[in-house]
Each structure stands twice: as structure tokens, then as C-alpha cells.
DRENTORKOL-3810 file (N, C-alpha, C; in nm, 4 decimals):
REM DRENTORKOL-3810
@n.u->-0.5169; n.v->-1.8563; n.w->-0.2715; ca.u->-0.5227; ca.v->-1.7483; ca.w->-0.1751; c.u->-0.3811; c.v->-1.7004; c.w->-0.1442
@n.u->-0.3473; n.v->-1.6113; n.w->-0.1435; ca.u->-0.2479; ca.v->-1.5113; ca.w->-0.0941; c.u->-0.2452; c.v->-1.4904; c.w->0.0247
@n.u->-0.0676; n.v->-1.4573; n.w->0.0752; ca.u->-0.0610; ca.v->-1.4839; ca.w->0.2025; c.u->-0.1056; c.v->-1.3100; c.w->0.2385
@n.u->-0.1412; n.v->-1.2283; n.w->0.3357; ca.u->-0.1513; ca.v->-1.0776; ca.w->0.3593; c.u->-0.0093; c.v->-1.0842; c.w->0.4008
@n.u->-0.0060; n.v->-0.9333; n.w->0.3364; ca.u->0.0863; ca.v->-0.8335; ca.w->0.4321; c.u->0.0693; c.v->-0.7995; c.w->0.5527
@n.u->0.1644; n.v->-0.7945; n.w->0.6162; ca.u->0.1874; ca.v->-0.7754; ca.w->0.7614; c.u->0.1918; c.v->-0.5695; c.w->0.7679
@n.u->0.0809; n.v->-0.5668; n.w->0.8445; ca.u->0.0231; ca.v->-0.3831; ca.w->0.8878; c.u->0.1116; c.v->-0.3805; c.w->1.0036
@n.u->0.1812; n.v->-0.2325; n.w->1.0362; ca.u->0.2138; ca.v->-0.2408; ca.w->1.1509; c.u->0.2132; c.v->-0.0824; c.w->1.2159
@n.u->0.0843; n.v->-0.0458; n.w->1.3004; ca.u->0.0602; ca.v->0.0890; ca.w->1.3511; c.u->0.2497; c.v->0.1435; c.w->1.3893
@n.u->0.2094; n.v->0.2602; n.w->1.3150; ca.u->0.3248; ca.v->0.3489; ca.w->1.4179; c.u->0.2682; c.v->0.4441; c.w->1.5003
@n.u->0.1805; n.v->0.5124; n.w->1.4305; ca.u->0.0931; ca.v->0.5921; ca.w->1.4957; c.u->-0.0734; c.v->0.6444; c.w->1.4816
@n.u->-0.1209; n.v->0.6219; n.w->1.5426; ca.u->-0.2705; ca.v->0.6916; ca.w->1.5431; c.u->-0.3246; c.v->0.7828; c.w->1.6320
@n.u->-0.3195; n.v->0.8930; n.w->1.5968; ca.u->-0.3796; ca.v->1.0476; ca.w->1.7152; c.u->-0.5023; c.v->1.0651; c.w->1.6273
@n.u->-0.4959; n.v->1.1924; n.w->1.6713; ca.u->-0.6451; ca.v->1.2944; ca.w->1.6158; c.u->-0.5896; c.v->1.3502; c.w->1.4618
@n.u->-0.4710; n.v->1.3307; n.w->1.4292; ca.u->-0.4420; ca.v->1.4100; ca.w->1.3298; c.u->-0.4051; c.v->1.3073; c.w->1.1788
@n.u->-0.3164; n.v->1.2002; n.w->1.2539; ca.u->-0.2257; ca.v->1.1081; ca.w->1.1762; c.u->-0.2592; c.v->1.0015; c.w->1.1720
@n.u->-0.2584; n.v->0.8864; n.w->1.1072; ca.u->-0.2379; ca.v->0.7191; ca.w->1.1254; c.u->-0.1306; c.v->0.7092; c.w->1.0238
@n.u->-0.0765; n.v->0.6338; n.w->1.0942; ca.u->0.0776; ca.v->0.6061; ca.w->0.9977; c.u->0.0988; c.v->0.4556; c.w->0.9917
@n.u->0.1244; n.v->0.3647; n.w->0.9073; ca.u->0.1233; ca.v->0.2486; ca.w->0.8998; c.u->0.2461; c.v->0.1742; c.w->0.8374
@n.u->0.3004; n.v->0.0690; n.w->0.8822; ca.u->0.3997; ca.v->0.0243; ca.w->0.7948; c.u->0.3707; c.v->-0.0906; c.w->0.7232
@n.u->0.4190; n.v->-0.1158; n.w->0.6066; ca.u->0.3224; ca.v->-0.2537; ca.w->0.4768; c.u->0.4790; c.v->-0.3177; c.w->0.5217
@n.u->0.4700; n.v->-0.4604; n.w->0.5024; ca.u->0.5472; ca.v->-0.5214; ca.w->0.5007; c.u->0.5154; c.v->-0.6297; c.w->0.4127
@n.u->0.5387; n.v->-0.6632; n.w->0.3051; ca.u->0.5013; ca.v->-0.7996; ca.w->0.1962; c.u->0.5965; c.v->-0.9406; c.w->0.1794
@n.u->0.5802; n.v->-0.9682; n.w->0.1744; ca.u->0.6863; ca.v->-1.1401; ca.w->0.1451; c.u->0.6422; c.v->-1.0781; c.w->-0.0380
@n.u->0.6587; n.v->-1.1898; n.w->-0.0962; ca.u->0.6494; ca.v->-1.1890; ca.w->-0.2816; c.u->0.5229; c.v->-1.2168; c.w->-0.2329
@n.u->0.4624; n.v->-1.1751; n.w->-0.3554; ca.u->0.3096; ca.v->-1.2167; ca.w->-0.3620; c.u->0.2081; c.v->-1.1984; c.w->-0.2605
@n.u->0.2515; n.v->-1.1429; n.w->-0.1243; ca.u->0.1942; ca.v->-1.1044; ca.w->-0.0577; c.u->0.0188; c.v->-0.9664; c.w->-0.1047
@n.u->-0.0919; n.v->-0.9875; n.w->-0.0494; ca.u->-0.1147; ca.v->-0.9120; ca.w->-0.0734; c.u->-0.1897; c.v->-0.8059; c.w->0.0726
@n.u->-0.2698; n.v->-0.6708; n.w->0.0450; ca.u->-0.3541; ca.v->-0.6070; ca.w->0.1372; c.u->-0.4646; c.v->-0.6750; c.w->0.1879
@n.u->-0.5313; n.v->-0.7261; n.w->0.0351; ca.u->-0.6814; ca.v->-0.7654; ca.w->0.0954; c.u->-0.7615; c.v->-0.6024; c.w->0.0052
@n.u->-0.9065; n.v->-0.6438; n.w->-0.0370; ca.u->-0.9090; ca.v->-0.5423; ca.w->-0.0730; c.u->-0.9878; c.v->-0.4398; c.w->0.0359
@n.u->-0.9567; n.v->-0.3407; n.w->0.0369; ca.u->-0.9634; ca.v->-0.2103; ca.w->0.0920; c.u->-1.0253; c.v->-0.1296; c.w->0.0359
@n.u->-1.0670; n.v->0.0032; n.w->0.1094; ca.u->-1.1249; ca.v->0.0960; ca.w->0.0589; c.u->-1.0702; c.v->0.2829; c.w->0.1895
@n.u->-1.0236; n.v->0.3233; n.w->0.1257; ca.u->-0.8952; ca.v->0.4680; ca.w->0.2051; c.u->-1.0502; c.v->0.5216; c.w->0.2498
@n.u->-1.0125; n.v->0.5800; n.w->0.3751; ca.u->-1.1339; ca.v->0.6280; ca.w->0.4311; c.u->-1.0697; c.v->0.7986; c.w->0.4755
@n.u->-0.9438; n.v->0.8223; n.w->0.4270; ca.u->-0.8837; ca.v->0.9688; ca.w->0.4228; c.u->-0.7639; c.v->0.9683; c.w->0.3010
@n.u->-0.7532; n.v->1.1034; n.w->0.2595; ca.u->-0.6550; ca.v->1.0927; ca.w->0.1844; c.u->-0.5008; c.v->1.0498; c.w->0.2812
@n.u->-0.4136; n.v->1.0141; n.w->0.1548; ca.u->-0.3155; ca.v->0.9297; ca.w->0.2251; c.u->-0.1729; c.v->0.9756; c.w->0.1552
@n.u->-0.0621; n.v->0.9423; n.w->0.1890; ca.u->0.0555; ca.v->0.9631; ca.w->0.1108; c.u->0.1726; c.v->0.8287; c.w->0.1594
@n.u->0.1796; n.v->0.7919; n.w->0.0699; ca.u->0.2544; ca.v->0.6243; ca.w->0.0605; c.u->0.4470; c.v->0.6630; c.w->-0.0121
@n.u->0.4942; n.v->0.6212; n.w->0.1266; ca.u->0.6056; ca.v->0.6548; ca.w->0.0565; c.u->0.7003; c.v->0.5254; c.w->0.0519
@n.u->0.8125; n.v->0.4865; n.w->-0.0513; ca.u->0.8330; ca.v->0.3553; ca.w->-0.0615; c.u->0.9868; c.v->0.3589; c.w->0.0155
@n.u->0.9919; n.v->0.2075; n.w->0.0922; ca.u->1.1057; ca.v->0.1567; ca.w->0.1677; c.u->1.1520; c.v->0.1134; c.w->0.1127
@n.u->1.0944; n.v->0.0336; n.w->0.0439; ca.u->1.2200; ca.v->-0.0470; ca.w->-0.0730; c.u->1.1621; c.v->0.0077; c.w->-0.1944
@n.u->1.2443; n.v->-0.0597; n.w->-0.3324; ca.u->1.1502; ca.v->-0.0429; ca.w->-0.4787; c.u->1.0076; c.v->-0.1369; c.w->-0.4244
@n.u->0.8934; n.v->-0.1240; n.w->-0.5101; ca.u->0.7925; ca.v->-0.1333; ca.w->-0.4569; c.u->0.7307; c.v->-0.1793; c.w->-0.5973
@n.u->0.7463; n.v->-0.2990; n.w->-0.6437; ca.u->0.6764; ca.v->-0.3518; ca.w->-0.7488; c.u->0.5212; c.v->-0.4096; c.w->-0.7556
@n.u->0.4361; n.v->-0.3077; n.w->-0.7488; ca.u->0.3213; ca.v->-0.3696; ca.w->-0.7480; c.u->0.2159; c.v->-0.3804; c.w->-0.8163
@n.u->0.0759; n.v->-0.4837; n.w->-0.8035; ca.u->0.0056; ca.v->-0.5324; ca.w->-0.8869; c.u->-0.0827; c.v->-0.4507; c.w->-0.8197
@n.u->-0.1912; n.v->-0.3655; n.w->-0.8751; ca.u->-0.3179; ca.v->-0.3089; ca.w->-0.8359; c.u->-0.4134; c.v->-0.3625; c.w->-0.8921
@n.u->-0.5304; n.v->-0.4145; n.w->-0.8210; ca.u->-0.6243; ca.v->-0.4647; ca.w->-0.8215; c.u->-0.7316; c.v->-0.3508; c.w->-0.8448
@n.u->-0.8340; n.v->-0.3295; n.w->-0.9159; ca.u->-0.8994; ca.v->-0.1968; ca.w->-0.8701; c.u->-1.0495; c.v->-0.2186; c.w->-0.9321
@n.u->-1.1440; n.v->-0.1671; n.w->-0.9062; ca.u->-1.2998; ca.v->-0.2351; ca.w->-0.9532; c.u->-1.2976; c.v->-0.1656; c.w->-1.1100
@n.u->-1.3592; n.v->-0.2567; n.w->-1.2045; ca.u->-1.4150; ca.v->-0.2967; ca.w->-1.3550; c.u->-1.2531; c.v->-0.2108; c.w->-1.4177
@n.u->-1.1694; n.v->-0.2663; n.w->-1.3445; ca.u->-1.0146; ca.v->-0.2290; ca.w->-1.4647; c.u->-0.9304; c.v->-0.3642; c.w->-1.4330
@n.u->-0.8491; n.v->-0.4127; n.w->-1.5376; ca.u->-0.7913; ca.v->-0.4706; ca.w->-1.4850; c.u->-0.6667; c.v->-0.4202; c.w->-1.3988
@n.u->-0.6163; n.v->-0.5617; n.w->-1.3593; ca.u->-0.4965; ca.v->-0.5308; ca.w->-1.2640; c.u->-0.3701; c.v->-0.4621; c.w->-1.3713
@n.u->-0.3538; n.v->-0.3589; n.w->-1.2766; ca.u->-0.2234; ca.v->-0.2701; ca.w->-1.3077; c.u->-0.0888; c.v->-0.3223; c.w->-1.2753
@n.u->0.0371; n.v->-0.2471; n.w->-1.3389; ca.u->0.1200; ca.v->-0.2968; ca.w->-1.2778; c.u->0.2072; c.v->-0.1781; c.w->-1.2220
@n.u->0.3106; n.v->-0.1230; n.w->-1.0946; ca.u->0.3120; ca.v->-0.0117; ca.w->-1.0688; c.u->0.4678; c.v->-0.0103; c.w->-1.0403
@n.u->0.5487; n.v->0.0696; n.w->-1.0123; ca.u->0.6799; ca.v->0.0786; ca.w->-0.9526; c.u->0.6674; c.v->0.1779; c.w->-0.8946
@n.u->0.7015; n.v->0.1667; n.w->-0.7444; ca.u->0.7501; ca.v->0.3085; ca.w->-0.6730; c.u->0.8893; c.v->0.2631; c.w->-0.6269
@n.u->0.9698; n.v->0.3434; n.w->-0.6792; ca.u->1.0582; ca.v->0.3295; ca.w->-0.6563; c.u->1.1697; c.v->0.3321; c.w->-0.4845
@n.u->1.2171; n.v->0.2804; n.w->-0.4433; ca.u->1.2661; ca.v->0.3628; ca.w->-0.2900; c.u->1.3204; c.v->0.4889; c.w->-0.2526
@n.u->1.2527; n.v->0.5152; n.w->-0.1631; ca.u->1.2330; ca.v->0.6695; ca.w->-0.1521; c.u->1.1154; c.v->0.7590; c.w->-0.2093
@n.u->1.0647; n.v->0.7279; n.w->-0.2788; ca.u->0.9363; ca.v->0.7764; ca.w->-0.3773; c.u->0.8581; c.v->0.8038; c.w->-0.2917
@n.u->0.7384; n.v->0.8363; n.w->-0.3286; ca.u->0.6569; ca.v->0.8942; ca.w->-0.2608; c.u->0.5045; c.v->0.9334; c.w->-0.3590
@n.u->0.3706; n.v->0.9327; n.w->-0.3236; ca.u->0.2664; ca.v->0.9212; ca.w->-0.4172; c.u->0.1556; c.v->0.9654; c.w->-0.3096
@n.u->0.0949; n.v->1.0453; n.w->-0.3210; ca.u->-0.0522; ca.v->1.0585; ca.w->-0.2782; c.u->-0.1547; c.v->1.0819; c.w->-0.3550
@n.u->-0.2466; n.v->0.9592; n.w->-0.2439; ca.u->-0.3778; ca.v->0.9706; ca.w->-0.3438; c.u->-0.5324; c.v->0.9985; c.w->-0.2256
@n.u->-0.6661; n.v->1.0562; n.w->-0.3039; ca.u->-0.7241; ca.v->1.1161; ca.w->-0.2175; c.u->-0.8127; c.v->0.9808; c.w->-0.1806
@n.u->-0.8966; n.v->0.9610; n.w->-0.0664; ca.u->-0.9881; ca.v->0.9182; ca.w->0.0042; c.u->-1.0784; c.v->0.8518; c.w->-0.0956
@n.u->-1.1327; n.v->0.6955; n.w->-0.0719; ca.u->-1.2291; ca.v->0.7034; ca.w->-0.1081; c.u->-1.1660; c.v->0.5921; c.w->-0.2459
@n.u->-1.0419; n.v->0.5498; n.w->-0.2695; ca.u->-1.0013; ca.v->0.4970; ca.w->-0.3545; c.u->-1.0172; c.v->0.3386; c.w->-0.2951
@n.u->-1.0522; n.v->0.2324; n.w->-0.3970; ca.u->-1.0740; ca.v->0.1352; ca.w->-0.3382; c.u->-0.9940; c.v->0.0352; c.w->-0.4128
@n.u->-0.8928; n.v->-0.0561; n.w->-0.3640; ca.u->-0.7937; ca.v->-0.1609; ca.w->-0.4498; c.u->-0.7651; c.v->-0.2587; c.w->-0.3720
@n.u->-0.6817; n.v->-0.3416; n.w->-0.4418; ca.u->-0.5922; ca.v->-0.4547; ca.w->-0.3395; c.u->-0.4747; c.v->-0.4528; c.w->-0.3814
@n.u->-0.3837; n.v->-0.4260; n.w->-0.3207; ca.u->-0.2491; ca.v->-0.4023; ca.w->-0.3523; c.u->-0.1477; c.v->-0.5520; c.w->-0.3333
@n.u->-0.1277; n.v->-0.6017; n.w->-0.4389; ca.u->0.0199; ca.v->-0.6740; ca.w->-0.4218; c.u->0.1408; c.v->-0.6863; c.w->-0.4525
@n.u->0.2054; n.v->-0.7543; n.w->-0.3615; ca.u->0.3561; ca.v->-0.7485; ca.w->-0.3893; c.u->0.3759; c.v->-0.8217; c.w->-0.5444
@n.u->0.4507; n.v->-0.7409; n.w->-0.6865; ca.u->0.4235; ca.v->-0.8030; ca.w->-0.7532; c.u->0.5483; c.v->-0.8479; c.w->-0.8041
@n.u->0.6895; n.v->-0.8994; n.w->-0.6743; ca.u->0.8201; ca.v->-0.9507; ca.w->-0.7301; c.u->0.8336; c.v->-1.0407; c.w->-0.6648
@n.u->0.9411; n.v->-1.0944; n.w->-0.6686; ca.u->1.0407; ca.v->-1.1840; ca.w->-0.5790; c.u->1.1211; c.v->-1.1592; c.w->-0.4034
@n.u->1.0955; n.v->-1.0362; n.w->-0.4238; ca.u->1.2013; ca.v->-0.9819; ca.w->-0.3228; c.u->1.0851; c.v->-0.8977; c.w->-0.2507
@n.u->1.1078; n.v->-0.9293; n.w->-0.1234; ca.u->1.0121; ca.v->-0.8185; ca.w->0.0072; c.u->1.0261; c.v->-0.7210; c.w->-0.0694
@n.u->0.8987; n.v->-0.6616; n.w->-0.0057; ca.u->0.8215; ca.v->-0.4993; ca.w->-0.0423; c.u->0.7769; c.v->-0.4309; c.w->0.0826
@n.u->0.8090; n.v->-0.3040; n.w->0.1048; ca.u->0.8210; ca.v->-0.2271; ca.w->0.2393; c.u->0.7389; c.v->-0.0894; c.w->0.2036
@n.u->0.6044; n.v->-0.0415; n.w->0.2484; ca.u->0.6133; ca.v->0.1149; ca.w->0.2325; c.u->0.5564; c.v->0.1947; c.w->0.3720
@n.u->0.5598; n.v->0.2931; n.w->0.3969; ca.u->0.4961; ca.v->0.3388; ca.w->0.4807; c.u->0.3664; c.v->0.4107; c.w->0.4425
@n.u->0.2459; n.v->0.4161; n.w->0.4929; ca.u->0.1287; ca.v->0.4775; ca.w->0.4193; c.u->0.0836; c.v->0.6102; c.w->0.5657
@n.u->0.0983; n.v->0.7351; n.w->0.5000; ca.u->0.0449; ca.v->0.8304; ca.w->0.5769; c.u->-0.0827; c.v->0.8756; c.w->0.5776
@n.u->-0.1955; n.v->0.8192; n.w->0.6473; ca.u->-0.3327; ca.v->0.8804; ca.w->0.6650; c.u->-0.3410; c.v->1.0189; c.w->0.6801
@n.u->-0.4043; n.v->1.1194; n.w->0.6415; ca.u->-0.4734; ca.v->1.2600; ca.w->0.7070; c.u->-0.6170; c.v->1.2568; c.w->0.7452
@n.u->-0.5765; n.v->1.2853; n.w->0.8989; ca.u->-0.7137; ca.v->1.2500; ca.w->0.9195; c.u->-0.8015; c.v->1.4016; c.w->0.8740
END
């Protein structure tokens, strides 16, 4: 078992949820499922393993500063897939 990443609200209104990922190595989400489209932008480089149903696990880089949106409705488990903490911020639309 994997330790989770640490979630940390910045904000939730009527419009936004904004979240911060925080990973140790190997850390992971847990699997999930986006209930709005989202835009994930990276704090640090962002080496990760995607988990995702009947594919195997991926392997991904977002680099720091990067940035990626994807729409609603996507379902994975995201892990940290280095040595070194992993940081991103994930922007909900509500």
C-alpha cells in the first residue's frame, strides 16, 4: 500500500475548487474519478505513473511550470513516479 498524497483546499466557491497535490516518492491519489473539467499545472517537474481502467500504467512528465487540461469524467490514480517530492496545483471548473 502506498502512502496518499497530501490534498490541500485553497479554494472552493460557486465557480472554482483549487487544490494543492503534495507527494513524498511513491506517494499516490487513490483512485478518483474528475467530476468537472480541470487544469493541473506543475510546481515542481512532475514525474508520474497513471493508473487508468483496462490500460496499463503510463508514465508522464509535466514539467515545472507546465500546465495540461483535461475534461470531466476522466478516471485514474495518479503517482508520484520519482525520488524527489512532487507538487501540482489542480484547477476545477465548476
Amino acid at each position: 500500500m502506498r502512502d496518499a498524497a497530501v490534498a490541500t483546499q485553497m479554494i472552493d466557491d460557486d465557480r472554482v475548487r483549487v487544490t494543492r497535490f503534495d507527494f513524498e516518492p511513491g506517494a499516490e491519489t487513490g483512485w478518483h474519478t474528475h467530476g468537472y473539467d480541470y487544469v493541473i499545472t506543475a510546481v515542481t517537474d512532475c514525474h508520474m505513473a497513471l493508473e487508468e481502467p483496462g490500460c496499463d500504467t503510463r508514465q508522464v512528465l509535466v514539467p515545472a511550470g507546465d500546465s495540461y487540461r483535461r475534461m470531466r469524467g476522466i478516471e485514474h490514480n495518479v503517482i508520484n513516479d520519482s525520488d524527489a517530492k512532487m507538487s501540482f496545483v489542480e484547477v476545477e471548473l465548476k
